[in-house]
Structures are given as structure tokens and as C-alpha cells.
C-alpha positions as CSV (number, residue, x, y, z in Angstrom):
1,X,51.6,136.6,43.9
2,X,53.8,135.8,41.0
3,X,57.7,134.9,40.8
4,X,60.1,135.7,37.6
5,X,63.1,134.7,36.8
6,X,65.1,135.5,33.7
7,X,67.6,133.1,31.8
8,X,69.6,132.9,29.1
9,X,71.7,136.3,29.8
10,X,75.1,136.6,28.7
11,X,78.4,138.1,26.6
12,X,78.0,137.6,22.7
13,X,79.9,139.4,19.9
14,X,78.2,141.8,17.8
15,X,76.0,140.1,15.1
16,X,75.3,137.3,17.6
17,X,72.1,136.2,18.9
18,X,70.9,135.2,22.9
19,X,67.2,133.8,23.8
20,X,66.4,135.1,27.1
21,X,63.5,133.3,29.0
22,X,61.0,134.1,31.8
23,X,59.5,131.7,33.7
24,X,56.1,132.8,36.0
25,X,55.8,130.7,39.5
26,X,52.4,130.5,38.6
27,X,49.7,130.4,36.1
28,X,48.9,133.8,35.1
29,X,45.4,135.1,35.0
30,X,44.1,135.5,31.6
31,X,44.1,139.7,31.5
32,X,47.6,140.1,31.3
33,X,50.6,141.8,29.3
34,X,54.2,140.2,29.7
35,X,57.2,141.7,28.1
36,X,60.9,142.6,28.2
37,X,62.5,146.1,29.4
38,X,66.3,147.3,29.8
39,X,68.1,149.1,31.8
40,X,71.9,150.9,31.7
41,X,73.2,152.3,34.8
42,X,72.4,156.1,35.3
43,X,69.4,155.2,32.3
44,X,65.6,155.0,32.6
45,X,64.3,151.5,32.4
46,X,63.1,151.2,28.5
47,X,60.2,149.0,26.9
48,X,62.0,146.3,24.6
49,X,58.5,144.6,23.7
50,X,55.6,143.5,25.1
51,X,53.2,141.0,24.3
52,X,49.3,140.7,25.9
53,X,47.6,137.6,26.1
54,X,45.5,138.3,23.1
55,X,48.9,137.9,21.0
56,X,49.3,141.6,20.5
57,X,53.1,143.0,20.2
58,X,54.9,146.0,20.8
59,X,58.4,147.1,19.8
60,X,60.6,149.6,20.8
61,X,61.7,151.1,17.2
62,X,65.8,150.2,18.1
63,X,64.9,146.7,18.3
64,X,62.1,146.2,15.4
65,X,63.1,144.0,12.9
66,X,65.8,142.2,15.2
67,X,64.3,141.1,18.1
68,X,61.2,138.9,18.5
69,X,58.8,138.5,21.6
70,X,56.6,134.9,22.0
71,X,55.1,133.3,24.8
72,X,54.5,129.8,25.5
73,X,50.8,130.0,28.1
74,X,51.3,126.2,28.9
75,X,54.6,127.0,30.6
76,X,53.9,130.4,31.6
77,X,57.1,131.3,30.2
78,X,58.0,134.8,28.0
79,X,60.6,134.1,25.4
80,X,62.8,136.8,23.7
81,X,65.0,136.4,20.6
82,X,67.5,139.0,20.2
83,X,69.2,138.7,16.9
84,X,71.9,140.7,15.0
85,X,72.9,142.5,18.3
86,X,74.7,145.6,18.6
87,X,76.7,146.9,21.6
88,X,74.0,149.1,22.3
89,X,72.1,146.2,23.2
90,X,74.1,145.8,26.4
91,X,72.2,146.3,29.6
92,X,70.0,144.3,32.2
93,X,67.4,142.8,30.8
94,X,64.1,142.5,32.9
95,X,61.0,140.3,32.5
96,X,57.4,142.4,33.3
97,X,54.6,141.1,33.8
98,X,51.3,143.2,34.3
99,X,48.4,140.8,35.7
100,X,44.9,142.7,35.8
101,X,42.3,141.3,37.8
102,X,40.4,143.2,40.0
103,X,43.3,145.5,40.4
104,X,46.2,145.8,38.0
105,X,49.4,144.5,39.8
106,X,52.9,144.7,38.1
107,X,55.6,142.2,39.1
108,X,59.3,142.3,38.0
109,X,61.8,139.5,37.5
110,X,65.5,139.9,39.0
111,X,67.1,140.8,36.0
112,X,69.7,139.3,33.5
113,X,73.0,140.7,32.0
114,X,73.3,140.6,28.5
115,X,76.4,142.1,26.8
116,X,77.4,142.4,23.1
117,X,80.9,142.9,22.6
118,X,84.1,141.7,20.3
């Protein structure tokens, strides 16, 4: 049973940058992909990036080059930098994790608005 909540959310002009943050409740077993997804209303809920715990990424091709995903183990904590953001950028952000143990369990964190507009 893990907890996740998001941070660091917000309104910023095009151009701008936000670091959003995701903080686990727990220590997370050593299997395990975390990463960022979006979501617009009447949209699908899109990969951003993901990182596993080997230190392998993946970016979605609108964000590559912009946006970078890190994680911190000590803290349990997902980081993403968004730079050079577009108003296409605006939407929910959510924090994933996927924790594989004997079973593969997904947990999601509450969400956090980010908006990019002048």
C-alpha cells in the first residue's frame, strides 16, 4: 500500500518552467517503474515519462527534449522538470507508480494542475 501526492502544480507563461514532485508514503520495493501522465478533460490519460528503477527513461515524443524525469530513491520521491512550456502543456498531471512484486500493482497520486498561459 503506497500513498502519492503531487506538488509543485501551477499557472506559468509560455516559455516558463514548473518542477512537479511525487512523494511515496513508503519505501518502494526495488522492481518498480514511476513516472508522470496527463490528462485534459474529454482526453485519454497520456504517458509523459517514466523512469524504472534501473535508471531507464521514456518520453512521450511532445515533450522530448523539454522535459526531464529523475528520481531521488532515498526520498522516494519522482521529480519532473518541465521546461520551455507550451499551452499544450496544460492538463492534470499525475504521478504513477508501478510496484512489481509478486503481483504487479499500480497506484496513482491525486493529481496536480499545471497551466501554461500569457
Amino acid at each position: 500500500q503506497v500513498q502519492l501526492v503531487e506538488s509543485g502544480g501551477g499557472l506559468v507563461q509560455p516559455g516558463g518552467s514548473l518542477r512537479l514532485s511525487c512523494a511515496a508514503s513508503r519505501s518502494i520495493f526495488s522492481i518498480n517503474v514511476m513516472g508522470w501522465y496527463r490528462q485534459e478533460p474529454g482526453k485519454q490519460r497520456d504517458l509523459v515519462a517514466t523512469i524504472s528503477n534501473r535508471g531507464s527513461t521514456n518520453y512521450a515524443d511532445s515533450v522530448k527534449g523539454r522535459f526531464t524525469i529523475s528520481r531521488d530513491n532515498a526520498k522516494n520521491t519522482v521529480y519532473l522538470q518541465m521546461n520551455s512550456l507550451k499551452p499544450e502543456d496544460t492538463a492534470v498531471y499525475y504521478c504513477n507508480l508501478k510496484e512489481i512484486s509478486s503481483w504487479t500493482i499500480n497506484y496513482w497520486g491525486q493529481g496536480t494542475q499545471v497551466t501554461v498561459s500569457s
